[in-house]
VOGU-3710 file (C-alpha; in Angstrom, 3 decimals, decimal comma):
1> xxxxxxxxxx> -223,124/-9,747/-35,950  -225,001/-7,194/-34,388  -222,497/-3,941/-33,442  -223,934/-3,806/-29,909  -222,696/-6,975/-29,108  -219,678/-7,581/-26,743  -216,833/-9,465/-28,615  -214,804/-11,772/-26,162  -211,607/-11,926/-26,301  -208,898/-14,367/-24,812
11> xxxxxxxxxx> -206,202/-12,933/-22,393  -203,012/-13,702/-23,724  -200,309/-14,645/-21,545  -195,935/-13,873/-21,485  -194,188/-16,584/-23,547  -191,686/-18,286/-21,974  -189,042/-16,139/-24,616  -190,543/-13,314/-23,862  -190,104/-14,083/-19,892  -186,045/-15,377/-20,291
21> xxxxxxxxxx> -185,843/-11,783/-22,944  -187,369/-9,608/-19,795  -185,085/-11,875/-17,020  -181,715/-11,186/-19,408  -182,448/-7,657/-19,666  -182,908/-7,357/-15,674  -179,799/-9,196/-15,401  -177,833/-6,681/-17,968  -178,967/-4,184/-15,754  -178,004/-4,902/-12,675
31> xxxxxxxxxx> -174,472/-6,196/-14,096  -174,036/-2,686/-15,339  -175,579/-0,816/-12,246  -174,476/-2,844/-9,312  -170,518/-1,595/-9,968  -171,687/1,862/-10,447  -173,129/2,134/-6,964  -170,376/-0,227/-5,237  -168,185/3,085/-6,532  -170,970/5,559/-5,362
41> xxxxxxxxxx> -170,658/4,284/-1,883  -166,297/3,976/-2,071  -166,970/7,858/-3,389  -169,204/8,365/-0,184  -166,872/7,213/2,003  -163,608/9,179/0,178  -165,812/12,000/0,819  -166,737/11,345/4,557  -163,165/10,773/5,027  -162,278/13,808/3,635
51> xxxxxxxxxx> -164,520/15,741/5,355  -163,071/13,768/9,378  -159,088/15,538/8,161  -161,264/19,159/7,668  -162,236/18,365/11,166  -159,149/17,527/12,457  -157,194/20,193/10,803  -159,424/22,496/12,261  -158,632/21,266/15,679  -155,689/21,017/15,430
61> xxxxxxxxxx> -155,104/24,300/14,271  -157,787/25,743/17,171  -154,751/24,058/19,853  -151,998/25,999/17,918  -153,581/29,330/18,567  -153,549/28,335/22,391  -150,277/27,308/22,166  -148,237/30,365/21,105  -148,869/28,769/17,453  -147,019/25,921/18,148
71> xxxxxxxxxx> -147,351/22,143/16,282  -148,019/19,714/18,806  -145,621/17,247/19,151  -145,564/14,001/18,001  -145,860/12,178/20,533  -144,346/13,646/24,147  -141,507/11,249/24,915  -139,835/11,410/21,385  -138,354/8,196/20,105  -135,755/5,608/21,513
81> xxxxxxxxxx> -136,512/7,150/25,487  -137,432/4,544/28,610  -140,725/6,068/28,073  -141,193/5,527/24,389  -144,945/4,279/24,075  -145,185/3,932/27,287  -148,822/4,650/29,259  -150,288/7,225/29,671  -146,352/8,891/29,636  -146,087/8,752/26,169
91> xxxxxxxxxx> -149,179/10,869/24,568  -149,104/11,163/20,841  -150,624/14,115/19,398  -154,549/12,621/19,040  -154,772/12,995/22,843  -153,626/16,321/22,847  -155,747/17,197/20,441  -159,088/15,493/21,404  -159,947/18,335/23,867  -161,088/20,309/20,610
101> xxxxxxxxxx> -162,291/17,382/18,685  -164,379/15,254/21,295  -165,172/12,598/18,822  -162,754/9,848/18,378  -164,715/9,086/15,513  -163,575/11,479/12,733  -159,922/9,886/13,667  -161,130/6,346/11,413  -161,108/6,167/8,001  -164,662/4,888/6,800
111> xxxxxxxxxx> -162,625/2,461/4,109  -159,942/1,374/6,947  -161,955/-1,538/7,600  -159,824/-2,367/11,178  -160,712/1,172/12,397  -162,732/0,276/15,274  -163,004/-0,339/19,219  -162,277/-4,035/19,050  -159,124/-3,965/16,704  -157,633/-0,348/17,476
121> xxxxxxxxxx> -157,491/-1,337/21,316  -154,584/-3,717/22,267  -155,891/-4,568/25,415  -159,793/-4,960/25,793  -159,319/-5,459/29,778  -159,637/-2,174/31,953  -156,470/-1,634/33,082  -155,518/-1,209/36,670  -153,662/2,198/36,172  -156,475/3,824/35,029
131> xxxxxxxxxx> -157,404/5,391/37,855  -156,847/8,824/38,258  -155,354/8,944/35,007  -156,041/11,893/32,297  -157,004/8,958/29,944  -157,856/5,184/29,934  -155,673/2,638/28,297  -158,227/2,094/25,787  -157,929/5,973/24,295  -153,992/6,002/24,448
141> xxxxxxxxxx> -154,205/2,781/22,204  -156,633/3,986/19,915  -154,585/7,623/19,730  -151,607/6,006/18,340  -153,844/3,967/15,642  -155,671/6,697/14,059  -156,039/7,082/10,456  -154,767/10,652/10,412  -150,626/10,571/9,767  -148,510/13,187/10,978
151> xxxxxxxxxx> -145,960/15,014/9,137  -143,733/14,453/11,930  -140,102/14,523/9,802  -141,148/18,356/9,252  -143,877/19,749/11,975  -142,169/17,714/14,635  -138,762/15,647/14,945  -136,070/14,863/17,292  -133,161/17,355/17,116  -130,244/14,905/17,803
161> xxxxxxxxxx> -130,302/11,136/16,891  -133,352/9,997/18,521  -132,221/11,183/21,710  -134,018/9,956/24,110  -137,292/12,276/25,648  -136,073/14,659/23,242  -135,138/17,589/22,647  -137,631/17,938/20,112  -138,476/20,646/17,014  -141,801/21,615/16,848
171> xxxxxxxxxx> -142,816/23,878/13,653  -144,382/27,823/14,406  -146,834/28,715/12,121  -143,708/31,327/11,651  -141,664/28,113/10,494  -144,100/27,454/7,570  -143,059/29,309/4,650  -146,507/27,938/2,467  -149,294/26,802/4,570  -151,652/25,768/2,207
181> xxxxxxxxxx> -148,358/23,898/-0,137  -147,469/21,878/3,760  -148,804/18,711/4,349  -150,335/18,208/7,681  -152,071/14,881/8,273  -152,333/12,128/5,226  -154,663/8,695/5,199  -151,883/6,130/7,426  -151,425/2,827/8,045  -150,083/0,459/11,602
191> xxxxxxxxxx> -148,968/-2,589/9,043  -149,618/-5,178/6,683  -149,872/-8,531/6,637  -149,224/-9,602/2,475  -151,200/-7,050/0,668  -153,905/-6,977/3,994  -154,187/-3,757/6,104  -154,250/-4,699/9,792  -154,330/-2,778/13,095  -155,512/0,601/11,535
201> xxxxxxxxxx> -153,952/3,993/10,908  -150,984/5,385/12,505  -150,509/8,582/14,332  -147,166/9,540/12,268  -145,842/9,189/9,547  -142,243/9,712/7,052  -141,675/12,023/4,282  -140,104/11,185/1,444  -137,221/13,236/2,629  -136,918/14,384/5,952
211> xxxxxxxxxx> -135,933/17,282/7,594  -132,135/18,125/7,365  -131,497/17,917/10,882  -133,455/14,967/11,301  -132,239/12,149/14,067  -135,332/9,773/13,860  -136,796/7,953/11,295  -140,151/5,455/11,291  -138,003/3,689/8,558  -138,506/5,892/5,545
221> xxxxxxxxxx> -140,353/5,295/2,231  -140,064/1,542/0,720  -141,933/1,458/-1,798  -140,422/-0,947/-4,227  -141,043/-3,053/-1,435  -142,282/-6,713/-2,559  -144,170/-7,784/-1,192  -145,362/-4,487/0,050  -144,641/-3,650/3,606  -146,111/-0,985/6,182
231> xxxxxxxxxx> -143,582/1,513/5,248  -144,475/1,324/1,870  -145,069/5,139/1,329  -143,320/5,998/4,731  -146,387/4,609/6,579  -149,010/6,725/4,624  -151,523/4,636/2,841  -153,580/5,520/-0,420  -157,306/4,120/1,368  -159,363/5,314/-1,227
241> xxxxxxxxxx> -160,158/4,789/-5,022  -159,124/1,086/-4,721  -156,066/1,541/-3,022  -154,706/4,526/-5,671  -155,781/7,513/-3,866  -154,489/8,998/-0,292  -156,466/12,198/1,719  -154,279/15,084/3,090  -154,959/17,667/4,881  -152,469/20,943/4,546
251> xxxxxxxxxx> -151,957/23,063/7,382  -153,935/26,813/5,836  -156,993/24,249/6,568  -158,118/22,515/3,245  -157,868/19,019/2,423  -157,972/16,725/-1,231  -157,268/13,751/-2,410  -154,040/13,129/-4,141  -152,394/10,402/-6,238  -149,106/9,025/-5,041
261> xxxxxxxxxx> -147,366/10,902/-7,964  -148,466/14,349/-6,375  -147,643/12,652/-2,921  -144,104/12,126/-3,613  -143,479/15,313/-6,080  -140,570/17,303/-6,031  -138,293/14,015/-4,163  -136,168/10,958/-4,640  -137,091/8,352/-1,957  -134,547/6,103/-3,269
271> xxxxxxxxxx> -131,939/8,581/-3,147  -133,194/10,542/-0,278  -133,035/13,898/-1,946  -135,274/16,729/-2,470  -135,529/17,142/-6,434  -137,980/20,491/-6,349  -138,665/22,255/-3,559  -141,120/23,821/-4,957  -143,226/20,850/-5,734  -142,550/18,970/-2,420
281> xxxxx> -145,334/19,520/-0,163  -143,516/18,210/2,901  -141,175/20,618/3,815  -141,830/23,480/5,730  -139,856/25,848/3,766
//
């Protein structure tokens, strides 16, 4: 054959092995990959969550300097009053607050899957007393259903026993012995229904322990609870890491995640006693 001559050649296909080889492989793949970005984006949104309580603290601590560096209060008619909860009376702290937030926004938890509009607002219908009011009814419902807990047992409590429209303590920075060791806000919960979150976060929540001169209590930390109930962890709830990890934000400004072991160091919920002090975060002392 001469050596200038073309040589044909036939084009040989994929065998059908060699196609179900390449499909299994794919399949592998994507097994192994698909859980690694489900946790990217739970990471992602443990992160954006983290960032919303660096936000907040920092508002919150931008109204304590204009306040002769005073906590705000829980809420403003204390618990067990006539107007306990009721609007727009009864402001919890968010709507104190907002002024130096302006975004109700960083308030929801990116993993709280109930934190929005529709579910955090009790009653969709524009109410008739919302004229000439400081806030609508839709705002006061969604302040008390944010994901950001209050350490009210410590920052901000009832004096006597939950007397009603007060009078109530509200922590100094002078009060705070360790800033950056007192917890300020924490990832919260409004209640459960089984195992299911529903209704969002709450505006306060318990210690482990409380205060010693505390008169009013959410209902204190459950948590051999079973099944579990919304008091669980004194109303806090772990959001992130499949359920095993909570966000706090201390009040020196900086924020983490934590564990439920860190949560509840230094304290006996069962026995209502303060084990360490120097390990509980709660206190103010």
């Amino acid at each position: 054959m001469n050596n200038n001559q073309s040589v044909l050649r036939t084009a040989k296909g994929f065998t059908l092995i060699e196609l179900l080889v390449v499909i299994a492989i794919i399949a592998i793949l994507a097994a192994i990959l698909f859980p690694v970005f489900a946790q990217a984006r739970e990471a992602a949104r443990a992160i954006s969550c983290l960032s919303n309580f660096k936000q907040t603290d920092l508002a919150i601590q931008m109204y304590v300097q204009d306040y002769d560096e005073t906590m705000p209060q829980v809420n403003s008619c204390g618990f067990g009053g006539s107007c306990y909860g009721v609007y727009p009376t009864d402001q919890p702290w968010p709507l104190v607050v907002m002024p130096y937030m302006k975004n109700w926004q960083i308030l929801r938890c990116p993993d709280d899957p109930n934190a929005n509009n529709a579910v955090l607002t009790e009653d969709p219908n524009t109410n008739a007393n919302d004229q000439g009011q400081p806030v609508t009814k839709q705002q006061w419902d969604w302040a008390w259903r944010v994901d950001a807990g209050y350490n009210m047992d410590w920052l901000s409590y009832n004096e006597g026993p939950c007397t009603p429209n007060g009078p109530f303590f509200n922590a100094t920075l002078a009060d705070i012995a360790r800033p950056a060791h007192t917890i300020l806000l924490v990832d919260s919960i409004w209640g459960l229904s089984g195992n299911t979150p529903q209704g969002g976060g709450n505006w306060a929540v318990d210690a482990p322990v409380g205060a010693p001169n505390l008169g009013c209590y959410l209902g204190g930390w459950n948590y051999t609870a079973n099944p579990p109930v919304w008091n669980e962890y004194g109303g806090a709830w772990p959001w992130h890491k499949s359920h095993t990890m909570f966000n706090i934000a201390f009040i020196d400004g900086h924020a983490k995640g934590e564990q439920l072991g860190q949560l509840m160091a230094g304290a006996n919920p069962n026995q209502y006693a303060i084990t360490n002090m120097d390990a509980y975060q709660w206190s103010t002392n």
